[in-house]
N, C-alpha and C positions, 0 to 999 in steps of 0.2 A: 644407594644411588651414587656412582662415579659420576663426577662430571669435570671437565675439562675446558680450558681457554679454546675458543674456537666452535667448542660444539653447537650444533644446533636443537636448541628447545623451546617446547612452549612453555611460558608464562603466562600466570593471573595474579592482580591484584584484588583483594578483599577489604571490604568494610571491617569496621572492628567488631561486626557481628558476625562472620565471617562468611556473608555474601558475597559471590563475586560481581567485582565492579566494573573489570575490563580484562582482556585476557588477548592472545596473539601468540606467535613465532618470534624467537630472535635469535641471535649469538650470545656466548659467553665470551666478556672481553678481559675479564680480571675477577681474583675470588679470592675475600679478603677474610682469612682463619681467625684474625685476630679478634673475634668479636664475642662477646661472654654470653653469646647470645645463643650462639652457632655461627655457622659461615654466612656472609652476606657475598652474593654476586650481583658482579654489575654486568649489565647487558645492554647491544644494541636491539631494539623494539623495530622490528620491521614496521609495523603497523604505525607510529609515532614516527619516524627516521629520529629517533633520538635514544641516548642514555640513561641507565638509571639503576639503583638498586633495590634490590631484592633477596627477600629469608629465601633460604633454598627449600623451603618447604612452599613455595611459591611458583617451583620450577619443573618440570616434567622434563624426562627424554624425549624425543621423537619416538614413538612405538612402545612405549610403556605404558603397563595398564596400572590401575590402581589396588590393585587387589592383593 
């Protein structure tokens, strides 16, 4: 999955069991590689009007299936 500053995606966050806990649309504002983890992106939350980050395994396209 490409993703880019600007695009628009939906996003969920999960418990650490990995239920989801909240979920919505936003933008990508910045996507930082530096992380030993994988990439983290930060995004504005329409749903919230606010910022935050997020594993990009957390993150979908618009129009992507899971499969």
């Amino acid at each position: 999955m490409t993703l880019n500053i600007g695009q628009y995606i939906k996003w969920y966050e999960e418990y650490n069991d990995g239920i989801v806990k909240d979920a919505g649309n936003g933008v990508i504002i910045e996507i930082d590689e530096k992380q030993l983890q994988g990439k983290r992106i930060k995004i504005y939350r329409n749903k919230h009007r606010d910022m935050c980050w997020l594993s990009q395994h957390c993150l979908q396209t618009i129009g992507e299936t899971n499969e």
